[in-house]
VEXFITOR-223457 format. One record per residue: z, y, x of N, C-alpha, C, O in turn; residue in three letters. Coordinates in Angstrom, 1 decimal, decimal comma. Atoms other than C-alpha are relative to their C-alpha. Example, Ala and Ser with C-alpha at 12.3 -4.5 7.8 and 13.67 -1.06 7.14 Angstrom:
% VEXFITOR-223457
npz_npy_npx_capz_capy_capx_cpz_cpy_cpx_opz_opy_opx_r
0,0_-1,2_0,9_7,8_-4,5_12,3_0,0_1,2_0,9_0,7_1,2_1,9_ALA
0,0_-1,1_-0,9_7,1_-1,1_13,7_0,8_1,1_-0,8_0,9_2,2_-0,3_SER
***
This chain:
% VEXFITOR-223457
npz_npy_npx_capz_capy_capx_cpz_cpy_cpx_opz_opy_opx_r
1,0_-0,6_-0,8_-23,8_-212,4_-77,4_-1,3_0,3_-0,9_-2,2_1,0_-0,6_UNK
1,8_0,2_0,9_-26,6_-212,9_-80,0_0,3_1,2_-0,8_-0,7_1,9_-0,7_UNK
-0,4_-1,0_0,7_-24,9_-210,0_-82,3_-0,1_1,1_0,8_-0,3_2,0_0,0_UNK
0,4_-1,1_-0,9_-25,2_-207,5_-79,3_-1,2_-0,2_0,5_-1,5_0,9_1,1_UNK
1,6_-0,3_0,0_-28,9_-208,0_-78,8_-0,5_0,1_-1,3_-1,3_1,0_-1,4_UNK
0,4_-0,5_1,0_-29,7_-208,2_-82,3_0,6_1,6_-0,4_0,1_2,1_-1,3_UNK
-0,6_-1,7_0,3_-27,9_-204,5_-82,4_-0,8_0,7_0,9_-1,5_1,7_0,6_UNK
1,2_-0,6_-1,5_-29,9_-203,6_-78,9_-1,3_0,4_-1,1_-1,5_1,5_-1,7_UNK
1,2_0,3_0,3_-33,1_-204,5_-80,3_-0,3_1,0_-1,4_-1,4_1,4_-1,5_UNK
0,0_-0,1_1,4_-32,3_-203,0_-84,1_-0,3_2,1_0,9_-1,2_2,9_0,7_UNK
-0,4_-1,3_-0,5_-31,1_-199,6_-81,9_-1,6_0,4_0,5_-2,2_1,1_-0,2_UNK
1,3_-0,1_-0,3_-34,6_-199,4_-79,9_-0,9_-0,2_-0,6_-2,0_0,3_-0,3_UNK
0,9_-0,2_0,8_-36,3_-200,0_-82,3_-0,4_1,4_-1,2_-1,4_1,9_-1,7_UNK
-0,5_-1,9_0,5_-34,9_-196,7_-84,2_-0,9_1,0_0,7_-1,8_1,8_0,4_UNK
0,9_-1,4_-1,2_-35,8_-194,8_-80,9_-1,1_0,1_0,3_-1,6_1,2_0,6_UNK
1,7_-0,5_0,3_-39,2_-195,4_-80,8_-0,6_-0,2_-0,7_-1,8_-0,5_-0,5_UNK
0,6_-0,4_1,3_-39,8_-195,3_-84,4_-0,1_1,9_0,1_-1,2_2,5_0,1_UNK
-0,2_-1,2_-0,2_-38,3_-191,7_-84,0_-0,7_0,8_1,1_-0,8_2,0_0,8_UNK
0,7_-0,5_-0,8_-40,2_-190,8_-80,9_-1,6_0,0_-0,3_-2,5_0,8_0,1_UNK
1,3_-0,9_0,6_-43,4_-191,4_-82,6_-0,3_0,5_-1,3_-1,4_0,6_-1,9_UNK
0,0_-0,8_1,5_-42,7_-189,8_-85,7_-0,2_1,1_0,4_-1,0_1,9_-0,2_UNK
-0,1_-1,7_-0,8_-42,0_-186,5_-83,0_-0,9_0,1_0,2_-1,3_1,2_-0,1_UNK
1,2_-0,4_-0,4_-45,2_-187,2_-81,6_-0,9_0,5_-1,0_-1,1_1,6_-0,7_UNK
0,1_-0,4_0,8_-46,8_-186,5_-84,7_0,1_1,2_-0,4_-0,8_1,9_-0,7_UNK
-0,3_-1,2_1,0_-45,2_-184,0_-86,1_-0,4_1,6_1,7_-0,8_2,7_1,3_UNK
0,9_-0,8_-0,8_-46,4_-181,9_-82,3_-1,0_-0,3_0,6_-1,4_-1,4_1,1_UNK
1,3_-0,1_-0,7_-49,3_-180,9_-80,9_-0,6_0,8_0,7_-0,6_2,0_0,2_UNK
-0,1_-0,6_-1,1_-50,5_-179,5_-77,6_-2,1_0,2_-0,1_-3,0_-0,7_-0,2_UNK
1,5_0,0_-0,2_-54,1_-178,2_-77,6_-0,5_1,2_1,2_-0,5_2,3_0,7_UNK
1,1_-0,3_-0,7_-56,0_-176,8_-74,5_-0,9_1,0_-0,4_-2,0_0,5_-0,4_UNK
1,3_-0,9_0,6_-58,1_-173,8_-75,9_-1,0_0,4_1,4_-0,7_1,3_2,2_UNK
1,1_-0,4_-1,1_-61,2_-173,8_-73,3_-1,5_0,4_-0,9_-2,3_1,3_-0,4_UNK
1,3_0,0_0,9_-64,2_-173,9_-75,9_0,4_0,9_-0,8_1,6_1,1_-1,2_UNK
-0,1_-1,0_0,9_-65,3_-171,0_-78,0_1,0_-0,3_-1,4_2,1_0,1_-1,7_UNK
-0,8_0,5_1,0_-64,4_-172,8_-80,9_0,3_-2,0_-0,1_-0,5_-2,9_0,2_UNK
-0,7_1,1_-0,1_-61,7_-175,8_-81,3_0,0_-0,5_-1,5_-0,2_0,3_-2,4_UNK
-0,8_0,2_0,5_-60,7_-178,0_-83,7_0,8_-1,1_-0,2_0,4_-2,2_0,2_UNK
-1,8_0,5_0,1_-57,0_-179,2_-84,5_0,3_-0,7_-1,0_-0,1_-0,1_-2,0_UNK
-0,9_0,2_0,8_-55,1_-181,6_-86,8_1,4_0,0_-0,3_1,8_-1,1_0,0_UNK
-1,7_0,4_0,1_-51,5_-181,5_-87,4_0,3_-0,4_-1,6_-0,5_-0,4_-2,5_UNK
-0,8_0,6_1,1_-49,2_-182,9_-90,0_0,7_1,4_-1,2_0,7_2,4_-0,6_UNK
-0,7_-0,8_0,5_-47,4_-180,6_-92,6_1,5_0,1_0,5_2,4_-0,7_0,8_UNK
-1,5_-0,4_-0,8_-44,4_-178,7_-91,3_-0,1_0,0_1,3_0,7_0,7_2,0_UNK
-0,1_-0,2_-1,5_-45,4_-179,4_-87,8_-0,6_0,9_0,7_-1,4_1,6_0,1_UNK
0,6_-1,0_-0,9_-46,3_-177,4_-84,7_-0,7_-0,1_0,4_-1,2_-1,2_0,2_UNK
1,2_0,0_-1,3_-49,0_-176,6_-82,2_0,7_0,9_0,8_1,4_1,8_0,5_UNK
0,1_-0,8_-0,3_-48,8_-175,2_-79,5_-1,9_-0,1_1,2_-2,6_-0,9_1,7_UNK
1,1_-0,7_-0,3_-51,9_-173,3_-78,2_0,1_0,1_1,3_0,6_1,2_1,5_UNK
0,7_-0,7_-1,8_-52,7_-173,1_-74,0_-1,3_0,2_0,2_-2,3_-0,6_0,1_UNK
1,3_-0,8_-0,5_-55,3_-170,6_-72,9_0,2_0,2_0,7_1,3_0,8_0,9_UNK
0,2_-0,5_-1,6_-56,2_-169,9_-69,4_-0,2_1,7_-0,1_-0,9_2,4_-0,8_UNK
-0,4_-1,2_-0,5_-55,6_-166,8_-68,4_-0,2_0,2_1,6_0,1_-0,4_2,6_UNK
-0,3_-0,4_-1,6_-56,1_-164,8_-65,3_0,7_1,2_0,2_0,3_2,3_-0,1_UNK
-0,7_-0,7_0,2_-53,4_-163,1_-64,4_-0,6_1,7_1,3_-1,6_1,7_2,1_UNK
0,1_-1,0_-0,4_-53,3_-159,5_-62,9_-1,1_0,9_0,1_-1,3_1,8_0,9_UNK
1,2_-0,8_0,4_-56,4_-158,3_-64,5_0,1_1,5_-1,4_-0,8_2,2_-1,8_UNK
-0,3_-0,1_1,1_-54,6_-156,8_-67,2_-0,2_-0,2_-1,4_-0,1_0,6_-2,3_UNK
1,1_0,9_1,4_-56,4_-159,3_-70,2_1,4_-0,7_-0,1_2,1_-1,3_0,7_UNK
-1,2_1,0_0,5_-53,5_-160,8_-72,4_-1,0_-0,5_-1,8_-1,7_0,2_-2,6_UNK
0,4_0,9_0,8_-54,5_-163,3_-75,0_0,7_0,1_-1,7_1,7_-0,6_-1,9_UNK
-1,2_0,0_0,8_-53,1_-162,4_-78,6_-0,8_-0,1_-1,4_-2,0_0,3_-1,7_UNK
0,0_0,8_0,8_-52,8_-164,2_-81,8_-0,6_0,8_-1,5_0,2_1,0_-2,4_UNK
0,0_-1,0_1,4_-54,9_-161,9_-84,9_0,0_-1,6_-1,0_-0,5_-2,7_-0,9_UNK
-1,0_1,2_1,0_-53,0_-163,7_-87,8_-1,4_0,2_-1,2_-1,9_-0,9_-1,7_UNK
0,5_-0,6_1,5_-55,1_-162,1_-90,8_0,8_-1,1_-1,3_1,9_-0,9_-1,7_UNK
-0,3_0,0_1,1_-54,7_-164,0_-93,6_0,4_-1,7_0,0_0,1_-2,6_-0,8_UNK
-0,1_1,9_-0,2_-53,6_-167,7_-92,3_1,6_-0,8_-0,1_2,6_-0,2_0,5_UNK
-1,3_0,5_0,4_-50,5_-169,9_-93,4_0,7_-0,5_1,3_1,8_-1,1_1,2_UNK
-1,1_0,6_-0,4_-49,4_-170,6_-90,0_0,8_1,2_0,8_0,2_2,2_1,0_UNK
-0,8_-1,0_-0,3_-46,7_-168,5_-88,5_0,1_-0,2_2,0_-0,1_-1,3_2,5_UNK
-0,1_0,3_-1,4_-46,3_-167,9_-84,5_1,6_0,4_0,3_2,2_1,5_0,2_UNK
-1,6_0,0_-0,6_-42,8_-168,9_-83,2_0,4_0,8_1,1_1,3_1,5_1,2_UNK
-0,2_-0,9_-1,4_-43,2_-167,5_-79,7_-1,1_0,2_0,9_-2,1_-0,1_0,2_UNK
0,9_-0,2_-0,5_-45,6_-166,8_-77,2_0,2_0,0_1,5_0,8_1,1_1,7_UNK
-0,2_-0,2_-1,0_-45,3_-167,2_-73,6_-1,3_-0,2_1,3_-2,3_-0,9_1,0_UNK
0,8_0,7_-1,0_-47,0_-167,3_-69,6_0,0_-0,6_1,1_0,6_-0,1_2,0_UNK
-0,4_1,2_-0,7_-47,1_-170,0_-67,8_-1,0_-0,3_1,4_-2,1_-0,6_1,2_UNK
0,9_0,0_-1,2_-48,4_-170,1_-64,0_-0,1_-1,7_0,4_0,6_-2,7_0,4_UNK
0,8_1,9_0,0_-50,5_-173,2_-63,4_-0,4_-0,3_1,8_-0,7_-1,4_2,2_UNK
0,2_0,0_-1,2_-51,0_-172,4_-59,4_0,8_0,4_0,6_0,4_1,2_1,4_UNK
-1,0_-0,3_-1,2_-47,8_-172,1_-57,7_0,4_1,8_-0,1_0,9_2,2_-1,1_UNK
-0,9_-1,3_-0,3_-46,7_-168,4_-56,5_-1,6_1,1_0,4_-1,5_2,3_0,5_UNK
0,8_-0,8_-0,3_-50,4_-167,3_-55,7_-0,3_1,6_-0,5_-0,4_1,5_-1,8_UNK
0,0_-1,4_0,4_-50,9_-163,5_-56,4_-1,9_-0,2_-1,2_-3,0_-0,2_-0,6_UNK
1,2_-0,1_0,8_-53,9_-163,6_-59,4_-0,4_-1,4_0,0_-1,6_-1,7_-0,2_UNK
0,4_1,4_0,0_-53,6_-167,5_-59,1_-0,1_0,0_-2,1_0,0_0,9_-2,9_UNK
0,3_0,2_1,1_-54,1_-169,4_-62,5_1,0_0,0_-0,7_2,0_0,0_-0,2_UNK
-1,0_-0,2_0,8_-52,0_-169,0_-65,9_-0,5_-0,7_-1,1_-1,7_-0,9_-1,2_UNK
-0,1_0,1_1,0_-51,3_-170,1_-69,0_0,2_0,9_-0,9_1,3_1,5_-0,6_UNK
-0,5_-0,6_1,1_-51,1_-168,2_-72,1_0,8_-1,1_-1,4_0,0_-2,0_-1,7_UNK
-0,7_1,3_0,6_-49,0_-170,6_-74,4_0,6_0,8_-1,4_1,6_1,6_-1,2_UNK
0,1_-0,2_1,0_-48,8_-169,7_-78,0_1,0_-1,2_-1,4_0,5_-2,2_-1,9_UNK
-0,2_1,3_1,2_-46,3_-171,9_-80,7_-0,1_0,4_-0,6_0,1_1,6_-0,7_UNK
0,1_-0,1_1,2_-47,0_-172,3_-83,7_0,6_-0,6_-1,2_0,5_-1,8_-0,9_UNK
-0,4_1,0_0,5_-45,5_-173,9_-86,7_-0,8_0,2_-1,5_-0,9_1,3_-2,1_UNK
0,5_0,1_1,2_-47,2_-174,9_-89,9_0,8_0,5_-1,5_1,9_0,0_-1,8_UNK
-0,9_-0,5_1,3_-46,0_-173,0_-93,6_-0,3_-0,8_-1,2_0,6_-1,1_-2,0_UNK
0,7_0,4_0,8_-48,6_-174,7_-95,7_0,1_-1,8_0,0_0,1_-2,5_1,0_UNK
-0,3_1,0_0,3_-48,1_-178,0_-97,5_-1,7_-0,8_0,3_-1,4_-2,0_0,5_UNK
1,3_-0,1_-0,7_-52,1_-178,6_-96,4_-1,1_0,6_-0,9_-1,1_1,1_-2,0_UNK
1,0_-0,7_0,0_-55,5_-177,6_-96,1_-0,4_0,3_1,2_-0,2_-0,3_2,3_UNK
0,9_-0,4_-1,4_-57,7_-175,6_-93,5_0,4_1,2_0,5_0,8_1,6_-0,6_UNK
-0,5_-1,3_-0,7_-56,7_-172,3_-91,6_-1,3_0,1_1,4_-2,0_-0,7_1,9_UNK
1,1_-0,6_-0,8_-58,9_-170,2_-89,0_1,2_0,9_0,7_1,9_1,8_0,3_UNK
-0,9_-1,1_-1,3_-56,9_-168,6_-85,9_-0,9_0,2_0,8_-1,7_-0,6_1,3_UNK
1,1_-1,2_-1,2_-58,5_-165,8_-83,7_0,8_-0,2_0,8_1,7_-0,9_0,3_UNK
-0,2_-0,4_-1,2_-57,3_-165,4_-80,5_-1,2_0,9_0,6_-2,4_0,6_0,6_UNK
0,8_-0,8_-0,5_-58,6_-162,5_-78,8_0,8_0,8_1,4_1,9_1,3_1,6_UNK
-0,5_-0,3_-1,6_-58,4_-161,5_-74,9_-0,9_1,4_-0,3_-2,1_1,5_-0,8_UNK
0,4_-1,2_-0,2_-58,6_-157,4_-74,6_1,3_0,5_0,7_2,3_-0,2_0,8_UNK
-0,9_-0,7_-0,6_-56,5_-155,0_-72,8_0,5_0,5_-0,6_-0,1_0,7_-1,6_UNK
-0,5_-0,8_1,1_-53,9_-153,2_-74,6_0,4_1,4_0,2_1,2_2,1_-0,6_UNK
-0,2_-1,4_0,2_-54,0_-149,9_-73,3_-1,4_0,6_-0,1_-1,6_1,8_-0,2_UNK
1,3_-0,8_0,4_-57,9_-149,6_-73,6_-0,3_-0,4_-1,4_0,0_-1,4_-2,0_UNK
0,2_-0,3_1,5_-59,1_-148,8_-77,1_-1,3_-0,9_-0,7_-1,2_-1,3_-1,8_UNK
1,2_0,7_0,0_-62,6_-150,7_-76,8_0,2_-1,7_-0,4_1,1_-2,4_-0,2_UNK
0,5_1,5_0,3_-64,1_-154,0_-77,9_1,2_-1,5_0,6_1,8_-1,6_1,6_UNK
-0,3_1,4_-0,9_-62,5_-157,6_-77,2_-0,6_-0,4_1,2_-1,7_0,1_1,5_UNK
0,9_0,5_-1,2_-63,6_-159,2_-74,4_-0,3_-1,5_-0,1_-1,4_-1,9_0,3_UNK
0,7_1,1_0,5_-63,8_-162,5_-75,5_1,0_-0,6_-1,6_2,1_0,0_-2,0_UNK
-0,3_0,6_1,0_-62,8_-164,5_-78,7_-0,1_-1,5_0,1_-1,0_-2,1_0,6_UNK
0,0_1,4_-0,1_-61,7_-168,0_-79,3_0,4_-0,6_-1,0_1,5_-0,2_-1,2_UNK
-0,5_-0,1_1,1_-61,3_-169,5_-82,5_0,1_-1,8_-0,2_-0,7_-2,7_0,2_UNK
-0,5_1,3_0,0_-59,3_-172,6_-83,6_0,0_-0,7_-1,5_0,8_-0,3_-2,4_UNK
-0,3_0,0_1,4_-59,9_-174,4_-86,8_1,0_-0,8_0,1_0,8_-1,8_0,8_UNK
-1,0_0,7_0,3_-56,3_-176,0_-87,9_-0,1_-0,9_-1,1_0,2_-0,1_-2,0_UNK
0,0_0,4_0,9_-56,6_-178,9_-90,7_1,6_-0,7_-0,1_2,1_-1,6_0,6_UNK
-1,6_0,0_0,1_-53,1_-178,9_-92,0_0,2_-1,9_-1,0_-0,2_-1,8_-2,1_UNK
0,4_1,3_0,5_-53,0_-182,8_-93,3_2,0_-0,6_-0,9_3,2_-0,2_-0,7_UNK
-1,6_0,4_1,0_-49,8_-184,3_-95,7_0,6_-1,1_0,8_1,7_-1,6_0,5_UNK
***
């Protein structure tokens, strides 16, 4: 009996070594303030939620310029049920390229069939850490 709890205990202890190593390596950040900032680990993700209001035609999108991290996908995510112009998410992943340092992501809410100005900007600084 003592050799099957010493194996229990060795096994659980694995599993939430490995569950906070995962936590770690992601990260969920809330963009509500002009400007954010973020840590992550090298190699790991973020992902980005920005509020959104839907059926205004304003979508939320990622200018990359000149920054090491890459965007996996991008999706939107309704935060109030079935309501017609209820609340949304804009939900952005990301994954880290750079072994570390600092990075600068725009996000910028404009329409994409008018030609004019953004309408707002949100900017995230990322410190990429080893």
């Amino acid at each position: 009996m003592k050799k099957r709890e010493c194996i229990l205990w060795i096994f659980l202890v694995m599993v939430f070594w490995q569950c906070a190593a995962d936590r770690k390596m992601h990260r969920v950040v809330v963009l509500e303030r002009a400007e954010t900032t973020v840590a992550i680990h090298s190699g790991g993700s973020l992902k980005v939620k920005i509020p959104l209001q839907s059926g205004t035609g304003y979508d939320w999108t990622l200018d990359k310029g000149q920054s090491q991290i890459e965007e996996v996908s991008s999706s939107v995510q309704k935060t109030n049920g079935r309501k017609v112009g209820g609340g949304t998410m804009k939900i952005f992943t990301l994954h880290s390229t750079k072994a570390m340092g600092e990075d600068l992501l725009k996000f910028n809410l404009a329409r994409s069939f008018e030609n004019g100005p953004v309408a707002e900007t949100k900017l995230l600084n990322v410190i990429i850490q080893p």
